[in-house]
One Martini backbone bead per residue (centre of mass of N, CA, C, O) as a GRO file, in nm:
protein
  120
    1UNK     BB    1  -2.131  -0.149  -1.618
    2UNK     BB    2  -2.151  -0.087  -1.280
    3UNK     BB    3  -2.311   0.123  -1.031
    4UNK     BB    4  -2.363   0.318  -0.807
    5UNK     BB    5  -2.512   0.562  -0.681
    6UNK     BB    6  -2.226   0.635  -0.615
    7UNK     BB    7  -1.948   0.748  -0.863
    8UNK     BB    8  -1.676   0.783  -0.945
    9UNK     BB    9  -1.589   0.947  -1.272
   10UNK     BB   10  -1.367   1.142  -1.425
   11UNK     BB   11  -1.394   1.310  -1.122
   12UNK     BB   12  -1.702   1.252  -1.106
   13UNK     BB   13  -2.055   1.274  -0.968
   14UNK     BB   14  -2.259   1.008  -0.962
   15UNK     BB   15  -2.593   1.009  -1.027
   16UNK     BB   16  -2.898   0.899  -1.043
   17UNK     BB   17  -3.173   1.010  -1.198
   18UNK     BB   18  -3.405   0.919  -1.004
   19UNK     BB   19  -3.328   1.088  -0.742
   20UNK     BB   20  -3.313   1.355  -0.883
   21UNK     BB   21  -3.631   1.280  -0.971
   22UNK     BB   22  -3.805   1.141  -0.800
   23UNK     BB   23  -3.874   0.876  -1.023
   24UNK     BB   24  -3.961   1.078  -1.247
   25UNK     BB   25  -4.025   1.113  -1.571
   26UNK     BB   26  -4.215   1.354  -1.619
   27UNK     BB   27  -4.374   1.658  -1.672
   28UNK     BB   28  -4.571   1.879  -1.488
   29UNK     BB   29  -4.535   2.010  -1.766
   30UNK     BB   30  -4.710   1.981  -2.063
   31UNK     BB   31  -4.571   2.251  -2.275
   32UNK     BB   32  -4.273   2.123  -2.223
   33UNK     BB   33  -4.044   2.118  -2.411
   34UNK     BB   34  -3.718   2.142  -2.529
   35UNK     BB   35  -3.729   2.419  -2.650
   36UNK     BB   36  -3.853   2.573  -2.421
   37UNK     BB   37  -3.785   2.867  -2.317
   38UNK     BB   38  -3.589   2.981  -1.999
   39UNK     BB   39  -3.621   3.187  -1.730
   40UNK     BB   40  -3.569   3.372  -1.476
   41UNK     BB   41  -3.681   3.473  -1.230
   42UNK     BB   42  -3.650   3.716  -0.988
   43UNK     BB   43  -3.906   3.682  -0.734
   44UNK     BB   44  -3.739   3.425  -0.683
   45UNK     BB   45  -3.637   3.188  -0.408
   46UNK     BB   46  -3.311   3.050  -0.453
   47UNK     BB   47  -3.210   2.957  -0.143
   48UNK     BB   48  -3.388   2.658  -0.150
   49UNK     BB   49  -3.201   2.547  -0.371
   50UNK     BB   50  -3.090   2.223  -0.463
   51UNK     BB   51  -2.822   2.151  -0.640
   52UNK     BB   52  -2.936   2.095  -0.966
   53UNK     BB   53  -3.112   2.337  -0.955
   54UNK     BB   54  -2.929   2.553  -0.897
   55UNK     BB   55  -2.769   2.522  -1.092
   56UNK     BB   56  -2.967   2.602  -1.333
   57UNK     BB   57  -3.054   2.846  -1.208
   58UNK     BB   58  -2.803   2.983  -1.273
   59UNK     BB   59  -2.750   2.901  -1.573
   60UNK     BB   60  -3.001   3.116  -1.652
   61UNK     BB   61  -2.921   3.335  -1.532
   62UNK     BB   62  -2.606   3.349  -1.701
   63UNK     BB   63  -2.833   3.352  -2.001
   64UNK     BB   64  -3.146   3.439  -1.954
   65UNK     BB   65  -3.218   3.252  -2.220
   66UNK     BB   66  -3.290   2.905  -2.271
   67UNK     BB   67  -3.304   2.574  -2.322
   68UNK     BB   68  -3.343   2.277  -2.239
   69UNK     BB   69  -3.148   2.111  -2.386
   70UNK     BB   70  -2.931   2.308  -2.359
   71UNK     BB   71  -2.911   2.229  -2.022
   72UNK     BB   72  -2.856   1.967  -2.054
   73UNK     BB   73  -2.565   1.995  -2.235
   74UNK     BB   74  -2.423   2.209  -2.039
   75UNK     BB   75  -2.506   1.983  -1.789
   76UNK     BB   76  -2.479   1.714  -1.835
   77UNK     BB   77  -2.740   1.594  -1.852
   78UNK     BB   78  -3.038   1.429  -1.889
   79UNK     BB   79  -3.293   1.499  -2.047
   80UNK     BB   80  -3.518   1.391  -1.871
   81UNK     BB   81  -3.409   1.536  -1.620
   82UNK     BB   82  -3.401   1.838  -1.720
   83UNK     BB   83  -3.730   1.825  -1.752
   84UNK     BB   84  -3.798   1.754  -1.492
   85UNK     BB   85  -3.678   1.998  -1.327
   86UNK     BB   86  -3.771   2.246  -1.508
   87UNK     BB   87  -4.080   2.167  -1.422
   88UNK     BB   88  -4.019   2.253  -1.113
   89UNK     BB   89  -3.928   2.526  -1.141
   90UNK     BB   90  -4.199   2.638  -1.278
   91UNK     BB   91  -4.397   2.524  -1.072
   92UNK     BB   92  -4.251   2.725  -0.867
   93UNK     BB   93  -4.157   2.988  -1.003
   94UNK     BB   94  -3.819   2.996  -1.070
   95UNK     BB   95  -3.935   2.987  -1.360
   96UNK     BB   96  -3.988   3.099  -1.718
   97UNK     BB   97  -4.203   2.975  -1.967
   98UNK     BB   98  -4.217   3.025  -2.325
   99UNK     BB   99  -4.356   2.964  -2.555
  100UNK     BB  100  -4.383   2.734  -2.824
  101UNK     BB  101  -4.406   2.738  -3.115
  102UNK     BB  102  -4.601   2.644  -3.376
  103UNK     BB  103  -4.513   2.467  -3.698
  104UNK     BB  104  -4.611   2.398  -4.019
  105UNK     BB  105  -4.520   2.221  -4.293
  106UNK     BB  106  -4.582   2.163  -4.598
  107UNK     BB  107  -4.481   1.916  -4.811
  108UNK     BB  108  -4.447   2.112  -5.081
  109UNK     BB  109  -4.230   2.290  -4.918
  110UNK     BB  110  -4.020   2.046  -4.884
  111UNK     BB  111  -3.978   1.987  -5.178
  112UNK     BB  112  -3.884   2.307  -5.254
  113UNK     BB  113  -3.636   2.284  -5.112
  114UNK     BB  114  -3.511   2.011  -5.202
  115UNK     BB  115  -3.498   2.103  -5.494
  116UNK     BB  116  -3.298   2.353  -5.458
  117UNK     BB  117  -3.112   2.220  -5.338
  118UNK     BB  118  -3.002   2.020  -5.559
  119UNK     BB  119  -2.959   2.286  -5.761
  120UNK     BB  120  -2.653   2.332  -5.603
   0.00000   0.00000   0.00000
């Protein structure tokens, strides 16, 4: 099936992701995880925003704080498209990202987990 750049689908209007993210795959923070939670700045001018970054920004306004993967989900975007967006958001000040903690487990620790789950 091929799309036009806008076309009705199911009721919504379909835009390209490429559009939306001006042509960019990346994210231009390095440290943004898929998990990394974010809440709007309150000291931001979100009246200059339009469009997805809008939706977004109200979005995670109306959740505190949100992880970007959740913001994909809820707003129906693609992955990548909505991580593009979120890092242009934090990238100007209007979204604020919390660090993603990193966590390392042990081969030895996944082995004792998986034999408890076994013996259940």
């Amino acid at each position: 099936m091929e799309f036009d750049d806008e076309e009705d689908v199911v009721g919504q209007t379909v835009v390209r992701s490429f559009l939306v993210t001006g042509g960019r795959t990346r994210s231009e923070v390095q440290n943004l995880q898929f998990e990394t939670l974010v809440e709007l700045n309150r000291s931001a001018d979100v009246q200059k925003l339009q469009f997805e970054k809008l939706d977004i920004a109200r979005h995670v306004n109306a959740q505190m704080s949100i992880s970007v993967a959740e913001i994909a989900a809820e707003l129906q975007l693609p992955m990548l498209t909505a991580h593009v967006l979120v890092s242009d958001l934090v990238s100007d000040d209007v979204l604020i990202a919390h660090s993603t903690a990193t966590s390392e487990i042990d081969l030895s620790s996944l082995t004792d987990i998986r034999a408890a789950i076994l013996s259940l």
